[in-house]
N, CA, C and O atoms as CSV, one atom per row, in Angstrom:
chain,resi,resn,atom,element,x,y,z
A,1,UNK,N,N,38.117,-9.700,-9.114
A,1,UNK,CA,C,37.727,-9.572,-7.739
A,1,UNK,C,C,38.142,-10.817,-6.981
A,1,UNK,O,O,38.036,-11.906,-7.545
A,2,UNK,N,N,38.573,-10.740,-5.833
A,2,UNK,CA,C,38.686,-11.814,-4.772
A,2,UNK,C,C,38.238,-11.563,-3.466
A,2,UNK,O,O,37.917,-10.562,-2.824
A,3,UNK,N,N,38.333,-13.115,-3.206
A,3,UNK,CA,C,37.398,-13.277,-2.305
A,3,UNK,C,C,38.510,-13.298,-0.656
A,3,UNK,O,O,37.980,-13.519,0.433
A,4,UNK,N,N,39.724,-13.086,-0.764
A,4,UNK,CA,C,40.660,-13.022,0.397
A,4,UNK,C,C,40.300,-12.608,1.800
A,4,UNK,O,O,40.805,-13.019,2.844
A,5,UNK,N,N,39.293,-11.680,1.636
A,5,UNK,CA,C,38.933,-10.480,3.084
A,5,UNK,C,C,37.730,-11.362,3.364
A,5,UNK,O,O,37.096,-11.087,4.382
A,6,UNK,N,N,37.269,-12.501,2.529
A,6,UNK,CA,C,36.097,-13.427,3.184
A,6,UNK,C,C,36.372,-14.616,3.291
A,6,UNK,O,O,35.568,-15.548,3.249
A,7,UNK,N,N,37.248,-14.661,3.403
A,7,UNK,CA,C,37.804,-16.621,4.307
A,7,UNK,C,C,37.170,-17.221,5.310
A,7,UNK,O,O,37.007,-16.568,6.341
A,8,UNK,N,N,36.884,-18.012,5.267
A,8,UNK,CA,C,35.622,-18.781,5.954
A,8,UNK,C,C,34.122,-18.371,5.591
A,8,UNK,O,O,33.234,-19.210,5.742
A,9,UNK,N,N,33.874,-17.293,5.189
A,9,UNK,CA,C,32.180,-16.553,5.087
A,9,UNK,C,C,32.088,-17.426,3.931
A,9,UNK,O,O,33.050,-17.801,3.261
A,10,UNK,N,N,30.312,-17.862,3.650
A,10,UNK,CA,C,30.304,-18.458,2.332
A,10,UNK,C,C,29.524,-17.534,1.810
A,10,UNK,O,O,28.740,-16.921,2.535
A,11,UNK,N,N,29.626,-17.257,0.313
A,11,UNK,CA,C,28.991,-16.169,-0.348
A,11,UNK,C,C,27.304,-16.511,-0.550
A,11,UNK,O,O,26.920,-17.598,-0.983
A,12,UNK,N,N,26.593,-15.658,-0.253
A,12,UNK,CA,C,25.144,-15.921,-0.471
A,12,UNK,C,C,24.585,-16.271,-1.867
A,12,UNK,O,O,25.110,-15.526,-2.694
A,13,UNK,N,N,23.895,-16.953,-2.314
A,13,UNK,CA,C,23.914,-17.325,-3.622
A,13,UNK,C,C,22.944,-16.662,-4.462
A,13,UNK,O,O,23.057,-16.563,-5.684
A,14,UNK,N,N,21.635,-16.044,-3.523
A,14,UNK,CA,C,20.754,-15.148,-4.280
A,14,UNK,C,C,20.423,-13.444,-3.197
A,14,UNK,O,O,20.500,-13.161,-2.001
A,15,UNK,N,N,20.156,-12.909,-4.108
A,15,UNK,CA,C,19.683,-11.805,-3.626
A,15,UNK,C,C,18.496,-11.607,-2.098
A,15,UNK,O,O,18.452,-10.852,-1.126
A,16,UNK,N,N,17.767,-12.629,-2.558
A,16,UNK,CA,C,16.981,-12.976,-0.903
A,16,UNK,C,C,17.912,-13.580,0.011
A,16,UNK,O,O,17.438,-13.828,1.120
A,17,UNK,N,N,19.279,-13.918,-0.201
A,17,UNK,CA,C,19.793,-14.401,0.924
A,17,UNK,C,C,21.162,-13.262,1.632
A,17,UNK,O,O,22.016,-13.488,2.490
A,18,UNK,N,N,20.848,-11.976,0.782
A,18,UNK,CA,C,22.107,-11.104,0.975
A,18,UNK,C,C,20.994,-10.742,1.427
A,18,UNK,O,O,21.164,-10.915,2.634
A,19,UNK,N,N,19.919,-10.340,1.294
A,19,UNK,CA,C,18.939,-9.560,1.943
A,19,UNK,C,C,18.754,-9.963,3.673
A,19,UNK,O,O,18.538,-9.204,4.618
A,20,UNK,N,N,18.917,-11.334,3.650
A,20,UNK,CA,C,18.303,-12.051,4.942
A,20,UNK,C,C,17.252,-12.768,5.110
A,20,UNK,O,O,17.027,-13.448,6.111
A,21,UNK,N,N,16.320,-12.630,3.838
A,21,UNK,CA,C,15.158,-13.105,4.010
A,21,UNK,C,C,14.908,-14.311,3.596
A,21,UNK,O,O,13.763,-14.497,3.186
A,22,UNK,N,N,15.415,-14.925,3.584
A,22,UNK,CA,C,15.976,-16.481,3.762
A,22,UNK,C,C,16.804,-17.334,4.713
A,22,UNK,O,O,18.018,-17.164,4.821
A,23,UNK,N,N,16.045,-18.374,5.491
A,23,UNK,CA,C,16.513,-19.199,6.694
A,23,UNK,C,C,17.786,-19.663,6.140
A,23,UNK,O,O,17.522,-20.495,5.271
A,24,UNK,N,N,18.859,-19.521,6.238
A,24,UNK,CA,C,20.234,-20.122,6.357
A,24,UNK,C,C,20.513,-21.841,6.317
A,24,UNK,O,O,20.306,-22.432,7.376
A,25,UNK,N,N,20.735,-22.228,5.748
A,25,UNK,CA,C,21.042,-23.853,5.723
A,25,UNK,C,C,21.266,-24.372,6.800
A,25,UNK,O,O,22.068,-23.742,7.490
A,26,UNK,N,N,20.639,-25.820,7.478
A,26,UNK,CA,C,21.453,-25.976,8.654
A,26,UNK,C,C,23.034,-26.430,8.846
A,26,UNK,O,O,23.086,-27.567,8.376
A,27,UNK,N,N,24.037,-26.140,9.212
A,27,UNK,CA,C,25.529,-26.544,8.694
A,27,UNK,C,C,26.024,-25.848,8.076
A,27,UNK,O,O,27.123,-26.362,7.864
A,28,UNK,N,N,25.956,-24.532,7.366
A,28,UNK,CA,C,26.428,-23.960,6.679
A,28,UNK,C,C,27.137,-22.636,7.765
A,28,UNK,O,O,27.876,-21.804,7.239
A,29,UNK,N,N,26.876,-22.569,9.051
A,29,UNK,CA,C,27.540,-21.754,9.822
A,29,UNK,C,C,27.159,-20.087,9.703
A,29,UNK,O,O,27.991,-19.180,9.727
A,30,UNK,N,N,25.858,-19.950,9.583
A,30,UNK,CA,C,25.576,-18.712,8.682
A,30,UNK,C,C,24.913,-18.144,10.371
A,30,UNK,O,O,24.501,-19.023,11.129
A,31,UNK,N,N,24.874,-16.875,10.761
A,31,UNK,CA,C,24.258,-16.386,11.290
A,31,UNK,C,C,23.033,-16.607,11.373
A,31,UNK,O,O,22.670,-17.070,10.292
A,32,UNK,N,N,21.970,-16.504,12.266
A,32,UNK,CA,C,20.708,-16.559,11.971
A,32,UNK,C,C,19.924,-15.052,13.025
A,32,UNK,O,O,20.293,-14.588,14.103
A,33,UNK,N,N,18.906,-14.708,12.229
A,33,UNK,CA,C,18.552,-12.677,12.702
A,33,UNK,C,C,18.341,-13.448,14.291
A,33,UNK,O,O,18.443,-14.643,14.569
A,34,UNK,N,N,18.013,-12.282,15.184
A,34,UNK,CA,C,18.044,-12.592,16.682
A,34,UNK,C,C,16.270,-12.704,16.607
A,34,UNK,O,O,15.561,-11.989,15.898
A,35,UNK,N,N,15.823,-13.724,17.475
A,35,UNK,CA,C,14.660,-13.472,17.687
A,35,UNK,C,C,13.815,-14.499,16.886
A,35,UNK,O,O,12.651,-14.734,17.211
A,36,UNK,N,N,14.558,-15.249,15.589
A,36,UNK,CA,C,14.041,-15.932,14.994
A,36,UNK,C,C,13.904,-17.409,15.413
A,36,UNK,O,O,14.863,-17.668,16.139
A,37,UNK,N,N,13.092,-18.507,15.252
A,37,UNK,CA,C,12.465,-19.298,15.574
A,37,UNK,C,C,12.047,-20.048,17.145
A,37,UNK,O,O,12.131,-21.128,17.730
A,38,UNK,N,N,11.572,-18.711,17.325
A,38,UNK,CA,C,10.566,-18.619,18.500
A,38,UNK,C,C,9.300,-17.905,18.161
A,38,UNK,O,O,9.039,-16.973,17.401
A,39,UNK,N,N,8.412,-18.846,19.191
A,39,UNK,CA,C,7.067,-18.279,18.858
A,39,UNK,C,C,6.753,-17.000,19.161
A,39,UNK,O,O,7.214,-16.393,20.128
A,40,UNK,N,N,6.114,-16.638,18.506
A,40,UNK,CA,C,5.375,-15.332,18.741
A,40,UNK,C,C,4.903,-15.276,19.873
A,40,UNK,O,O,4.175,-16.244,20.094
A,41,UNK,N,N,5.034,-14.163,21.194
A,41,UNK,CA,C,4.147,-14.000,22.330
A,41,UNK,C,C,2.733,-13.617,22.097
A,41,UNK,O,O,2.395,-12.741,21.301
A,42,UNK,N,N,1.720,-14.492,23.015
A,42,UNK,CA,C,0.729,-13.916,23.080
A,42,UNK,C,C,-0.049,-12.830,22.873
A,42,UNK,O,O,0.594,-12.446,21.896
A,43,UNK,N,N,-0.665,-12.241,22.950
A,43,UNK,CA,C,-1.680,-10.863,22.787
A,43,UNK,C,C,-1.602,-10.545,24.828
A,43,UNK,O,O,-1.385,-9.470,25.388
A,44,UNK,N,N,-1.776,-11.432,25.248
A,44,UNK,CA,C,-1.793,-11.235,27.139
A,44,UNK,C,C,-0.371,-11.075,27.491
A,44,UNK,O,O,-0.134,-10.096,28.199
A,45,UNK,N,N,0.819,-11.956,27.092
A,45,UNK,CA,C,2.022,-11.438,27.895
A,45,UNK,C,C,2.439,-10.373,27.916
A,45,UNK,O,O,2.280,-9.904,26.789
A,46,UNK,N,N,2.910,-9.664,28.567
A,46,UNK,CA,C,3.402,-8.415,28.850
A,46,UNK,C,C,3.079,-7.123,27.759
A,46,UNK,O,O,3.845,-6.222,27.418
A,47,UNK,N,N,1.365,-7.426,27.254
A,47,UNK,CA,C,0.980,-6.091,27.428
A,47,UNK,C,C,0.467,-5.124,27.679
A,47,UNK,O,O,-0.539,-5.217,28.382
A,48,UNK,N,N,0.871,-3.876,27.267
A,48,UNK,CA,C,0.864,-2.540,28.336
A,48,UNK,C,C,-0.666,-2.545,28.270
A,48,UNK,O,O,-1.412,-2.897,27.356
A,49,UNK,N,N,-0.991,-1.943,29.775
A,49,UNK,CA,C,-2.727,-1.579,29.650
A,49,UNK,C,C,-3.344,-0.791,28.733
A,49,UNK,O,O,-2.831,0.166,28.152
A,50,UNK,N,N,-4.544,-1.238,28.600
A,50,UNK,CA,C,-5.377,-0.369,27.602
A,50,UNK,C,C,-5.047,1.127,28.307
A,50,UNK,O,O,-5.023,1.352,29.517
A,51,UNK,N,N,-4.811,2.042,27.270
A,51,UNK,CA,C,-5.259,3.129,27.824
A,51,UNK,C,C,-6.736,4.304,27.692
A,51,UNK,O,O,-7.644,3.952,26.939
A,52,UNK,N,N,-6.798,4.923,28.043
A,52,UNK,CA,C,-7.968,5.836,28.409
A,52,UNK,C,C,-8.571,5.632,27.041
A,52,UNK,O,O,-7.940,5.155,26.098
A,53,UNK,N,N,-9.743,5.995,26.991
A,53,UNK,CA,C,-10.624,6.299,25.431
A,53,UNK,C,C,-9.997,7.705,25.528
A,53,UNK,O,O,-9.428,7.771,24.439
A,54,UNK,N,N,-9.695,9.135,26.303
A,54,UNK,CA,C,-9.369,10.042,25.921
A,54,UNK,C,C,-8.009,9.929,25.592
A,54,UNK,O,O,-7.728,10.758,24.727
A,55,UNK,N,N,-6.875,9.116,25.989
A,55,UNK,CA,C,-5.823,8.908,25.904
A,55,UNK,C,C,-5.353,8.740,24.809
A,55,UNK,O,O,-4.404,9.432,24.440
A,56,UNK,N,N,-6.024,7.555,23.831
A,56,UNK,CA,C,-6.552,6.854,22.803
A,56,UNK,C,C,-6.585,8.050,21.686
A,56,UNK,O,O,-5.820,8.229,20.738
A,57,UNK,N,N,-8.157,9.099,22.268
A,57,UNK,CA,C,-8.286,9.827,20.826
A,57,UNK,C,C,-7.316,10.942,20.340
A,57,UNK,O,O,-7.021,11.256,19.187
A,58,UNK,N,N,-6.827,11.547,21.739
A,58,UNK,CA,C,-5.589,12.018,21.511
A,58,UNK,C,C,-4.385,11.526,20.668
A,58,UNK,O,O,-4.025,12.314,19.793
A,59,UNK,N,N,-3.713,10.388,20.773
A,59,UNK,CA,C,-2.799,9.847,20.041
A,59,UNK,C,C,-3.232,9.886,18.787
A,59,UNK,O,O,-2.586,10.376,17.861
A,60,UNK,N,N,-4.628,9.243,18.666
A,60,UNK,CA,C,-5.459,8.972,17.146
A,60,UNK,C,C,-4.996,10.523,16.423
A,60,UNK,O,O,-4.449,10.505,15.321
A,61,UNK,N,N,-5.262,11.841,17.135
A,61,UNK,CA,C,-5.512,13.093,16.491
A,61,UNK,C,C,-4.304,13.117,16.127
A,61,UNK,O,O,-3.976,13.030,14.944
A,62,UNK,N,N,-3.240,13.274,17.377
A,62,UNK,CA,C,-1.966,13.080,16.850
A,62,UNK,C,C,-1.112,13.012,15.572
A,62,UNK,O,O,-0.420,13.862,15.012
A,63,UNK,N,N,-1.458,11.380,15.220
A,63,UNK,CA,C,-0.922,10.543,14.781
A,63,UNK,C,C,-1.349,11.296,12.934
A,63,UNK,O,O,-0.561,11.527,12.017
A,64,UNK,N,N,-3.187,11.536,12.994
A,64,UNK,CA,C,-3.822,12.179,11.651
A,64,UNK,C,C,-3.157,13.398,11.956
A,64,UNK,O,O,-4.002,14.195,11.550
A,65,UNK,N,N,-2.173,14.124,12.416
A,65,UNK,CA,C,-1.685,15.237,12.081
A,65,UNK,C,C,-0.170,15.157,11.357
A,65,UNK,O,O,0.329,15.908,10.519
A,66,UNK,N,N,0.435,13.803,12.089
A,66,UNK,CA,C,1.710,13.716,11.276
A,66,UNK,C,C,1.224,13.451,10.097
A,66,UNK,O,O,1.426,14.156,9.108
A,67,UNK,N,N,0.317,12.063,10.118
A,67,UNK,CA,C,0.060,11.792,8.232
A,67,UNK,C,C,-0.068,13.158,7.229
A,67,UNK,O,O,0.380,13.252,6.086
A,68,UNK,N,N,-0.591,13.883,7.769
A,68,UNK,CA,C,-1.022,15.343,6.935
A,68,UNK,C,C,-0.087,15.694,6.669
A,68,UNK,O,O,0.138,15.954,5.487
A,69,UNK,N,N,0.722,15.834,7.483
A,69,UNK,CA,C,1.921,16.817,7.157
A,69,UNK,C,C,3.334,16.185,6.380
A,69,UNK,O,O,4.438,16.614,6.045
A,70,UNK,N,N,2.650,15.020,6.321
A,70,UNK,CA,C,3.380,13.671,4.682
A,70,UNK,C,C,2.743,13.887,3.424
A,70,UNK,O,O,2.971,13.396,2.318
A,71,UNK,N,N,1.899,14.722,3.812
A,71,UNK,CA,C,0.899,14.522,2.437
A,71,UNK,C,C,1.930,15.573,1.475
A,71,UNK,O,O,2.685,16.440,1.916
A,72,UNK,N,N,1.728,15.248,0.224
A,72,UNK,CA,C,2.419,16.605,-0.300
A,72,UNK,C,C,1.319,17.263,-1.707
A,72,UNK,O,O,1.081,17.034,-2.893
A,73,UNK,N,N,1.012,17.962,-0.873
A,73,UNK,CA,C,-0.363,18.863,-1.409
A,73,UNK,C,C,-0.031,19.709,-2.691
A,73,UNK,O,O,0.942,20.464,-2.704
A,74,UNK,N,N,-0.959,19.543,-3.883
A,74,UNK,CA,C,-1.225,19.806,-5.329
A,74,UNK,C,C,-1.023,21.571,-4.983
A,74,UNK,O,O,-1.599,22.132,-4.051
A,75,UNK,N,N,-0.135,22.218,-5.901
A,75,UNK,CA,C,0.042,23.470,-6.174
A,75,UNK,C,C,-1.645,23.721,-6.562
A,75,UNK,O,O,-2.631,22.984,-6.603
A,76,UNK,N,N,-1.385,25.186,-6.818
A,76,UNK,CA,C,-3.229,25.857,-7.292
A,76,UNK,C,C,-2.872,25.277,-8.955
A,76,UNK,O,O,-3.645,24.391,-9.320
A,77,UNK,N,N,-2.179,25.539,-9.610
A,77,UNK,CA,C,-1.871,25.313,-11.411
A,77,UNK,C,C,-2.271,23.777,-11.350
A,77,UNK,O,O,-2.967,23.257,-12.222
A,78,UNK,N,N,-1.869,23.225,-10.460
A,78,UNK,CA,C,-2.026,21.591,-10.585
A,78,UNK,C,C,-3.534,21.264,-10.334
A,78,UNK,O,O,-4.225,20.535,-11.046
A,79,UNK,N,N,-3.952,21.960,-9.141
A,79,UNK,CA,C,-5.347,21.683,-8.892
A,79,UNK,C,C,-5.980,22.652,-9.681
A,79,UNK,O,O,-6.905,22.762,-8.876
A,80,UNK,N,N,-6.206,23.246,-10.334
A,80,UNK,CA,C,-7.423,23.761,-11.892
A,80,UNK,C,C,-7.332,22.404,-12.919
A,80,UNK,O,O,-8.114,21.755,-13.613
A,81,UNK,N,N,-5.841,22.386,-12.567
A,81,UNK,CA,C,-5.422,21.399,-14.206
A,81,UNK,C,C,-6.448,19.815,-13.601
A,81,UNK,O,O,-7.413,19.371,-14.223
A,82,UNK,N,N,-6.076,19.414,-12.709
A,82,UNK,CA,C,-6.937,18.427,-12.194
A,82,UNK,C,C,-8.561,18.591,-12.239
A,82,UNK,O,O,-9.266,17.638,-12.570
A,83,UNK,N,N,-9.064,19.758,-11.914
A,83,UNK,CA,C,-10.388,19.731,-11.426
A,83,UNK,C,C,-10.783,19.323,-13.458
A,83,UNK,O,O,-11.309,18.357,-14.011
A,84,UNK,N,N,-10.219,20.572,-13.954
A,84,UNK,CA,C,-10.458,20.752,-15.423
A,84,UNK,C,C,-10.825,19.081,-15.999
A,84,UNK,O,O,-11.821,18.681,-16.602
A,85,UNK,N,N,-9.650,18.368,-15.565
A,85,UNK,CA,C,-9.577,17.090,-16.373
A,85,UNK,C,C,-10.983,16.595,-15.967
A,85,UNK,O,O,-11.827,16.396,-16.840
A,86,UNK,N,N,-11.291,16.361,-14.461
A,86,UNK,CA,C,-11.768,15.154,-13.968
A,86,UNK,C,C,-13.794,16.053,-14.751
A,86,UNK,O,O,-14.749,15.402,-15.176
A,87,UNK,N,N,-13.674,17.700,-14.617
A,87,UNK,CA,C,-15.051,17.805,-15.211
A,87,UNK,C,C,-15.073,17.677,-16.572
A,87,UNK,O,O,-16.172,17.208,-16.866
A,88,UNK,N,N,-14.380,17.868,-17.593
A,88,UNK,CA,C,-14.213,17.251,-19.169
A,88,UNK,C,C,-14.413,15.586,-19.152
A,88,UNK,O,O,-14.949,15.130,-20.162
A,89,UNK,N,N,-14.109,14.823,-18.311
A,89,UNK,CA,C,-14.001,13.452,-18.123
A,89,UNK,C,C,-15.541,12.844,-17.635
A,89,UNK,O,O,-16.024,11.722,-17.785
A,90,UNK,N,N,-15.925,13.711,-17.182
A,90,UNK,CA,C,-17.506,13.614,-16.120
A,90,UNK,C,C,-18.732,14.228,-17.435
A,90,UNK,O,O,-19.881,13.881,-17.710
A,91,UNK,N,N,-17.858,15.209,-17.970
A,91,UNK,CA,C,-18.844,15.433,-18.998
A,91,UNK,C,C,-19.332,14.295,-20.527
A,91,UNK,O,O,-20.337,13.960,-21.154
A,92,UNK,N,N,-17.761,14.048,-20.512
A,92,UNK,CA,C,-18.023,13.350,-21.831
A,92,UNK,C,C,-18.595,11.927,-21.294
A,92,UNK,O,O,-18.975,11.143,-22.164
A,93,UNK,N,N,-18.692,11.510,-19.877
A,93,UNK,CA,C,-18.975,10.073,-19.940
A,93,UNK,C,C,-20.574,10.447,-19.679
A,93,UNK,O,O,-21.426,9.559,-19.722
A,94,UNK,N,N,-20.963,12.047,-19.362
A,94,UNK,CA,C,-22.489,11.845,-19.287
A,94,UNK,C,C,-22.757,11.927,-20.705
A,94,UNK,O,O,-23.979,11.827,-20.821
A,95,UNK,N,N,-22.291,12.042,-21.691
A,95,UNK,CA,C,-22.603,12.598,-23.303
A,95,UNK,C,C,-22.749,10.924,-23.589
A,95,UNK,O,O,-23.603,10.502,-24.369
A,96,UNK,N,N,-21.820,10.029,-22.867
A,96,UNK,CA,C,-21.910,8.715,-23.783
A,96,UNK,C,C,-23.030,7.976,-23.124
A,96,UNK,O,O,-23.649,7.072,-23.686
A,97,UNK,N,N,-23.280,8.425,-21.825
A,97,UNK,CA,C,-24.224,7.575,-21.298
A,97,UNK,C,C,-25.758,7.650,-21.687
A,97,UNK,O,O,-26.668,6.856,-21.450
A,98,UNK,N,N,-25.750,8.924,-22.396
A,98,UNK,CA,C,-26.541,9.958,-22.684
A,98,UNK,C,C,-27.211,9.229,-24.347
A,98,UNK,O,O,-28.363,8.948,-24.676
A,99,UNK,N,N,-26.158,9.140,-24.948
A,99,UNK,CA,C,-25.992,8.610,-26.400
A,99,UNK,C,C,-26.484,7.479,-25.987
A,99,UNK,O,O,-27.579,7.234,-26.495
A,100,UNK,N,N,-25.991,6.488,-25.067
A,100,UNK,CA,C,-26.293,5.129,-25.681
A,100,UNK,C,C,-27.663,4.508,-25.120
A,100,UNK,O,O,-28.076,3.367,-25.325
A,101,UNK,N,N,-28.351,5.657,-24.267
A,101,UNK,CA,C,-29.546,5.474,-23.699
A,101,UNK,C,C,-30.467,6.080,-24.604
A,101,UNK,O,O,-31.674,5.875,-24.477
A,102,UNK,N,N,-30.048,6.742,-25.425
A,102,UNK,CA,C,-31.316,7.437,-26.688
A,102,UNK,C,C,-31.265,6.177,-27.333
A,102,UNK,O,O,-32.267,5.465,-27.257
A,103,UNK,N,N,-30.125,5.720,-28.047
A,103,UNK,CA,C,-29.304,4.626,-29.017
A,103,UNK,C,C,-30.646,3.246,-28.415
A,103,UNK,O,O,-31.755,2.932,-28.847
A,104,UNK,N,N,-30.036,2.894,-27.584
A,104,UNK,CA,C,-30.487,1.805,-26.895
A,104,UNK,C,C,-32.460,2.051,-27.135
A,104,UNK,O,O,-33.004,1.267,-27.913
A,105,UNK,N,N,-33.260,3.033,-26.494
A,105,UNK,CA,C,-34.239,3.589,-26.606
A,105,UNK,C,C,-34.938,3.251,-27.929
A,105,UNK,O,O,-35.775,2.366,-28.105
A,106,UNK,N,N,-34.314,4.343,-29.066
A,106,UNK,CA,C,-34.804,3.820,-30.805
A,106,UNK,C,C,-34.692,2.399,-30.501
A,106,UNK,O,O,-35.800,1.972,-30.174
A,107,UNK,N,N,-33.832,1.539,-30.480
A,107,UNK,CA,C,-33.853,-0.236,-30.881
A,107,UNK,C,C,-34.984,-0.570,-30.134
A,107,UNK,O,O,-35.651,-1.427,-30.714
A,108,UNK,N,N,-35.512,-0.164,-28.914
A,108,UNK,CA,C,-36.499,-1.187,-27.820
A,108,UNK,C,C,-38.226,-0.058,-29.008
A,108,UNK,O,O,-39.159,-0.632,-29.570
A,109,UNK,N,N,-38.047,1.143,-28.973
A,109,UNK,CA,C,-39.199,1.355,-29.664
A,109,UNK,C,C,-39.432,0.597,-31.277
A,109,UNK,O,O,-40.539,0.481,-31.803
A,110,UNK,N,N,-38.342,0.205,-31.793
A,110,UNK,CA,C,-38.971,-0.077,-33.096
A,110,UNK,C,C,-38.679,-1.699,-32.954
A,110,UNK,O,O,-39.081,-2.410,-33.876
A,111,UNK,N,N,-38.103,-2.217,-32.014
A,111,UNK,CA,C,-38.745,-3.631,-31.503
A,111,UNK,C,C,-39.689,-3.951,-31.193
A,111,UNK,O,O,-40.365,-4.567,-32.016
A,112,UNK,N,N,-40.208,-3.713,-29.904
A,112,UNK,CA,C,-41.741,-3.328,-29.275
A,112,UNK,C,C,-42.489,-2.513,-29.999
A,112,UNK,O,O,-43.594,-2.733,-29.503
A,113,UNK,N,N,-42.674,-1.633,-30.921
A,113,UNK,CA,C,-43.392,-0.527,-31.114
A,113,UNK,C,C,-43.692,0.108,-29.650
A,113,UNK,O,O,-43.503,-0.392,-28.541
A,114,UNK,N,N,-44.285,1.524,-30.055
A,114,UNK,CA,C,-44.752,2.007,-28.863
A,114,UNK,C,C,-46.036,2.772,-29.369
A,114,UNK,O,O,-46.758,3.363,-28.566
């Protein structure tokens, strides 16, 4: 490989710097992104007015209708197979909780008597 079609460019040396996400050397002649080292504007400069509380819940509804429609919702075979797991899973942890509270129980009666 050569480097002919990049004469003058200097090659980036790591992967965060082909990315961009790394400040450029000073002297090294490298581009720097637009916008970078300036402060951040305020919360007051130029912005747009609050809008309405109805304005507001509208967008809000909106907005929970695109997310939904990102969601990508469990077939019926998938949801039995799920419910199945999570009540076999609910059962056996009441069986152990179950066990180790009898378990636990015998040791405190024949410690203490009762």
């Amino acid at each position: 490989m050569s480097d002919e079609g990049d004469a003058g460019r200097e090659r980036p040396r790591s992967a965060a710097d082909r990315r961009g996400r790394r400040a450029p050397e000073p002297g090294t002649g490298a581009v720097t992104t637009p916008g970078k080292g300036r402060p951040t504007r305020s919360r007051g400069e130029g912005a747009p007015r609050k809008a309405s509380p109805f304005a507001r819940l509208v967008r809000f509804l909106r907005e929970v209708v695109a997310e939904l429609r990102k969601v990508i919702w469990p077939t019926r075979k998938q949801l039995v197979t799920y419910t199945i797991v999570v009540l076999v899973f609910v059962a056996f942890m009441v069986a152990l909780v179950s066990l180790l509270d009898w378990v636990f129980g015998l040791g405190v009666e024949a410690l203490f008597g009762a």
